[in-house]
C-alpha positions as CSV (number, residue, x, y, z in Angstrom):
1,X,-7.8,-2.5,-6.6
2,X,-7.0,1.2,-6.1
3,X,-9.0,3.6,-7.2
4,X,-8.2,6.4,-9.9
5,X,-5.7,9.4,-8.3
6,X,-8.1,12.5,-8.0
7,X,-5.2,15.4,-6.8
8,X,-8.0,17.4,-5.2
9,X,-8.2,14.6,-2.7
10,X,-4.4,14.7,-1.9
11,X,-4.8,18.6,-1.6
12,X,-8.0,17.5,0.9
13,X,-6.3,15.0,2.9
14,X,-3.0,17.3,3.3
15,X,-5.6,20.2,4.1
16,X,-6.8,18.0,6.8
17,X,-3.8,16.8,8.6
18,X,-2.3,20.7,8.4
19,X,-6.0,21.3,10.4
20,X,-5.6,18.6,12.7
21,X,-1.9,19.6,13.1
22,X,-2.5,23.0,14.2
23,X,-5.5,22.0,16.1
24,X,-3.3,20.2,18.6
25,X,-1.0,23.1,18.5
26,X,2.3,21.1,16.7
27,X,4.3,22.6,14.3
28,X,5.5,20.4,11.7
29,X,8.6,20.1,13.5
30,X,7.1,18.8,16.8
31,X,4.6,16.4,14.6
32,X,8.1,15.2,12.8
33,X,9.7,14.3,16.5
34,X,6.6,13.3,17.5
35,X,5.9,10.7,14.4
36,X,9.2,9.7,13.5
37,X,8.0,11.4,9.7
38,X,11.0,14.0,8.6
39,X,9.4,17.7,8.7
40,X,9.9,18.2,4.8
41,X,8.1,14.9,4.0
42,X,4.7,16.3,6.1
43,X,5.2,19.8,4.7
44,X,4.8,17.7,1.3
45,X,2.0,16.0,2.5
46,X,0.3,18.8,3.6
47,X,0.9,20.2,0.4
48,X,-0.9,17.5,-1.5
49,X,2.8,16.4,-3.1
50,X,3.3,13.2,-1.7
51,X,1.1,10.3,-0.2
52,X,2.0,9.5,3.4
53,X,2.8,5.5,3.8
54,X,0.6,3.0,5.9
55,X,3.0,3.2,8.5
56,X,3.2,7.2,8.0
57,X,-0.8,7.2,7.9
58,X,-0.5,5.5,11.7
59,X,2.0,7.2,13.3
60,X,-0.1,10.3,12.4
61,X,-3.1,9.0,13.9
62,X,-1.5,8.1,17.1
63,X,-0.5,11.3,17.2
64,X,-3.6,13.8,15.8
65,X,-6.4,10.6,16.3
66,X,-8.6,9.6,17.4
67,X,-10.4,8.3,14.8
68,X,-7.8,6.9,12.4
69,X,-9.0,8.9,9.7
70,X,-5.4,9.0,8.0
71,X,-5.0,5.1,7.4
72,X,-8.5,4.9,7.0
73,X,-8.7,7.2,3.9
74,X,-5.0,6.7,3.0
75,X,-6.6,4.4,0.2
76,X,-8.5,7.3,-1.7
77,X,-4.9,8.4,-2.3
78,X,-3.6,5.5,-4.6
79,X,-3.7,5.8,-8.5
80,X,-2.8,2.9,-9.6
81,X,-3.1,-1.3,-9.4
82,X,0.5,-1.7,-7.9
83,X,2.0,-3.8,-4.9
84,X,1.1,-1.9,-1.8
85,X,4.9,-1.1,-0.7
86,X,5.7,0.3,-4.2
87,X,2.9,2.9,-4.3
88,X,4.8,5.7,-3.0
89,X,7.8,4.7,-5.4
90,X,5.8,4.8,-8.4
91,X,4.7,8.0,-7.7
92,X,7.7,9.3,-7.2
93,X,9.2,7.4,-10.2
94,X,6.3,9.5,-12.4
95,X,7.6,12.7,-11.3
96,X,11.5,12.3,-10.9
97,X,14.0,14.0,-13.4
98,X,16.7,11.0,-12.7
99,X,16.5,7.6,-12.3
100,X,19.5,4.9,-11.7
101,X,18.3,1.6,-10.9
102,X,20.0,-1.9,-10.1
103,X,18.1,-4.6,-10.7
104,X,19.8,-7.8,-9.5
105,X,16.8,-10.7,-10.7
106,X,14.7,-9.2,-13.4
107,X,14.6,-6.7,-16.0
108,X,13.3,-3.1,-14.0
109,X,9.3,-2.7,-14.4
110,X,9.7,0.6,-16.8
111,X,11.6,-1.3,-19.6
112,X,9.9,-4.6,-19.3
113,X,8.2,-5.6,-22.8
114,X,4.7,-7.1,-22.3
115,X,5.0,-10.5,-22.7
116,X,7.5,-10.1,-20.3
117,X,5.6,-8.5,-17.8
118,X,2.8,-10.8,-18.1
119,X,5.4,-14.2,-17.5
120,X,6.2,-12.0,-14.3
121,X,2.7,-11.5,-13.3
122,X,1.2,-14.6,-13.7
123,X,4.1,-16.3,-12.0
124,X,5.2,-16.4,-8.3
125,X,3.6,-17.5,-5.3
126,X,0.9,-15.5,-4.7
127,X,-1.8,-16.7,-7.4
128,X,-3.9,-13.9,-9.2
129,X,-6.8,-14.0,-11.4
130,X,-6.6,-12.7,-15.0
131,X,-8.5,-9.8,-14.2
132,X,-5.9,-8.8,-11.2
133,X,-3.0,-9.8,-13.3
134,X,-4.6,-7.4,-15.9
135,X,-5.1,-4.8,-14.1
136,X,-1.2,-5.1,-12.7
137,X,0.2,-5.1,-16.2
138,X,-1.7,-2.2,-17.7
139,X,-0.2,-0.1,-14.9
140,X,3.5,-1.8,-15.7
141,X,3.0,-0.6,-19.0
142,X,1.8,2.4,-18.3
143,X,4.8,3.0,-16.9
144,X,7.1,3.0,-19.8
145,X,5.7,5.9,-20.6
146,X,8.1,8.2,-18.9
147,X,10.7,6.9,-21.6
148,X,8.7,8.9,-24.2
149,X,10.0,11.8,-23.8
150,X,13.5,11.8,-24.9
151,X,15.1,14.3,-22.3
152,X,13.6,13.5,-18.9
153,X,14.1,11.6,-17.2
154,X,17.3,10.5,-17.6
155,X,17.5,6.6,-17.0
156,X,20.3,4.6,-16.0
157,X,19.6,0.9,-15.7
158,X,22.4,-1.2,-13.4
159,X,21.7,-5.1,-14.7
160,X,23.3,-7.9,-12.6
161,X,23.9,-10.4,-15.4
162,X,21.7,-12.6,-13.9
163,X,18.9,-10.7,-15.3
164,X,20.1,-11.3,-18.9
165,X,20.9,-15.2,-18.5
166,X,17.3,-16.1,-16.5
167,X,14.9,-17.5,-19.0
168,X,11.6,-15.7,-17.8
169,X,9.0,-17.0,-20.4
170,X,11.3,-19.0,-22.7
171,X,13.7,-18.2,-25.4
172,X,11.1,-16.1,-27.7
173,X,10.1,-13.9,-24.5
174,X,13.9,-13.3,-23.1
175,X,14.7,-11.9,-26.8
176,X,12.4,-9.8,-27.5
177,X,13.2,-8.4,-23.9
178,X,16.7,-8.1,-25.1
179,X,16.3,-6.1,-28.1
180,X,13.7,-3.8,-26.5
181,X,16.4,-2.7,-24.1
182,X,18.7,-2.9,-27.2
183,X,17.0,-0.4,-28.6
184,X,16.6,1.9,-25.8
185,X,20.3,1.5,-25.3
186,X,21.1,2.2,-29.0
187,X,19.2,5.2,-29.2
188,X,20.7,6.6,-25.9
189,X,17.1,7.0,-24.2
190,X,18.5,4.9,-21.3
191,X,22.3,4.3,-20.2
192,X,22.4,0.4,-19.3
193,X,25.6,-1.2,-17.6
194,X,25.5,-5.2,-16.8
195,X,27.3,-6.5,-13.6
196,X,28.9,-9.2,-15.1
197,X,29.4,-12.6,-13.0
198,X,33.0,-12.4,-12.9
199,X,32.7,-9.4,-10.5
200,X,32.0,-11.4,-7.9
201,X,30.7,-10.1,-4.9
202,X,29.9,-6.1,-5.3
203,X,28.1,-3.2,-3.7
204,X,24.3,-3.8,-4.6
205,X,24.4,-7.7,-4.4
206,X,22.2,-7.8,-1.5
207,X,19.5,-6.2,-2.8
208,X,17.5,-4.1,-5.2
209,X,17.4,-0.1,-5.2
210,X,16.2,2.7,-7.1
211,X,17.8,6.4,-7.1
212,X,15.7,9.3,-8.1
213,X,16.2,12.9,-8.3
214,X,13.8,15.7,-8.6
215,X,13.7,19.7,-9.5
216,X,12.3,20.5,-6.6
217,X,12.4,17.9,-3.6
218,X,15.9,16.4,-2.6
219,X,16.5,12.8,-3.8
220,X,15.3,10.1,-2.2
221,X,16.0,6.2,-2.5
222,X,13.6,2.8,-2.7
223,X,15.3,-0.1,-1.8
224,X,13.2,-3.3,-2.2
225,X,12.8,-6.6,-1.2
226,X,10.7,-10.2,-1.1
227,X,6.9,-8.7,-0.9
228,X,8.8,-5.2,1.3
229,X,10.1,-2.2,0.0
230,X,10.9,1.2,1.5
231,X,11.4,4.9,0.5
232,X,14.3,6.5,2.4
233,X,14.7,10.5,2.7
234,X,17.2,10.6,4.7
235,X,19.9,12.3,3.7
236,X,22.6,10.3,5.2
237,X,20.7,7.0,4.2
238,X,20.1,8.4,0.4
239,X,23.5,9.0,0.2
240,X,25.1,5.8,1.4
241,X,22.6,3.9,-1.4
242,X,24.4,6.4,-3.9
243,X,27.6,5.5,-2.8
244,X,26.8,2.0,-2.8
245,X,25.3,2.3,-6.5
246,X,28.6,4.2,-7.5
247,X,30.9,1.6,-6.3
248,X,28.8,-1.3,-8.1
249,X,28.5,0.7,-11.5
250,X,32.6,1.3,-10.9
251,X,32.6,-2.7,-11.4
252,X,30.4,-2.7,-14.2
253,X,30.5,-3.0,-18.2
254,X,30.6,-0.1,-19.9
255,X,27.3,1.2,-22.0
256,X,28.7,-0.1,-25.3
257,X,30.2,-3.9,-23.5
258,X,26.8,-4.1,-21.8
259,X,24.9,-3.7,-25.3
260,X,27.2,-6.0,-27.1
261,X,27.0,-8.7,-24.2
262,X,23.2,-8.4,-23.9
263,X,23.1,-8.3,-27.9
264,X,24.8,-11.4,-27.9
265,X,22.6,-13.0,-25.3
266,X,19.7,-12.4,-27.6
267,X,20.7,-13.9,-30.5
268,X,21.5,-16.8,-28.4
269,X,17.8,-16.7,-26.9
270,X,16.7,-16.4,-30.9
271,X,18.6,-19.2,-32.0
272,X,17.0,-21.3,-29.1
273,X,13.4,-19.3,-30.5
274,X,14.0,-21.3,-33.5
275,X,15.1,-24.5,-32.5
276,X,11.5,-24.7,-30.1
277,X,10.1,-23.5,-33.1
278,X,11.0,-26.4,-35.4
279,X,12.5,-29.3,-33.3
């Protein structure tokens, strides 16, 4: 696992690619032509603001080598026990002042309730040991914790009804799921909208994304599939991904349909609690 996020070695590792930059005599905007990278993303690495992917880390060694020093240190960078292609997501996701998110299969990691989370975890196809899966859902949780504060940041949750309807864990797990998001709903910390079925086919259906603005770096997007996922700065693909998440939440249920639908979905997933319960 990753080991804890120290920011004086982000400051260090930016400090050494600005070196190693200028001691091949690039400016950022040559390096950016050069590596494919966009020029703002290595002034924010070079800054120590954001952590360069693996494929970010390799370009720039093909280009400042020859040692490989960036992949090979990239790892002091990480801060927390996540899937390797959502690292750079979750750290933006820490920092943003805006997030809309469409989650067409399961509830989105930052409002999952544990038991929840754990079902997740421990399922799937890649088998891990408790002390992996552990480590996994303390950082899942941990990431609720943006949600404390009431004013930032704002949350908007896009739910393809399939997320309501899939039993992950069994009845007892799926309500208590519910009503957590119930209650985030109800008190207005998040905005959720369900994509009902009857929709049929919509903007987002192929795929999962996540919006995020910030007050001082333009918005970027995180689109995400099977074991993959990607950040995208580029303007024109950030903004087709909005456009795309405007059209689908067009389609939706309104904030107050989505509660009452998923409200009504947990007292089904209760009743069936019971029934388990006492045969």
């Amino acid at each position: 696992m990753a080991i804890e996020d120290n920011p004086e070695t982000r400051r260090k590792y930016g400090e050494e690619l600005r070196r190693r930059r200028e001691a091949a005599g690039l400016t950022q905007e040559q390096l950016s032509e050069i590596t494919i990278i966009s020029r703002t993303h290595i002034a924010h690495m070079e800054a120590g603001r954001r952590r360069p992917s693996v494929d970010d880390a390799r370009r720039l060694d093909k280009a400042l080598g020859p040692d490989d020093f960036f992949e090979r240190f990239l790892p002091t960078l990480d801060g927390k026990a996540v899937a390797e292609h959502f690292a750079e997501a979750l750290e933006f996701e820490g920092v943003a002042t805006v997030i809309r998110e469409y989650a067409p299969k399961m509830v989105p990691g930052i409002v999952q309730t544990e038991a929840y989370a754990r079902e997740v975890l421990s399922s799937g196809s890649s088998p891990k040991s408790d002390e992996e899966r552990d480590k996994l859902l303390v950082t899942r949780l941990e990431r609720a914790r943006i949600l404390g504060n009431f004013d930032s940041p704002v949350v908007w949750i896009l739910l393809d009804e399939a997320v309501v309807r899939r039993h992950v864990g069994g009845p007892a797990v799926m309500c208590e799921q519910l009503r957590h998001i119930l209650a985030l709903g109800e008190s207005r910390r998040i905005r959720v909208h369900v994509l009902p079925f009857s929709v049929g086919y919509h903007a987002l259906l192929e795929g999962e994304v996540k919006l995020m603005w910030f007050e001082d770096m333009p918005p970027i997007a995180y689109v995400e599939g099977l074991k993959s996922g990607r950040v995208w700065e580029t303007p024109s693909v950030v903004r087709e991904c909005q456009l795309a998440y405007d059209h689908a939440l067009g389609d939706a249920l309104s904030h107050r349909e989505s509660l009452a639908l998923i409200r009504s979905a947990a007292e089904v997933y209760e009743h069936a609690a019971r029934h388990d319960q006492h045969p």
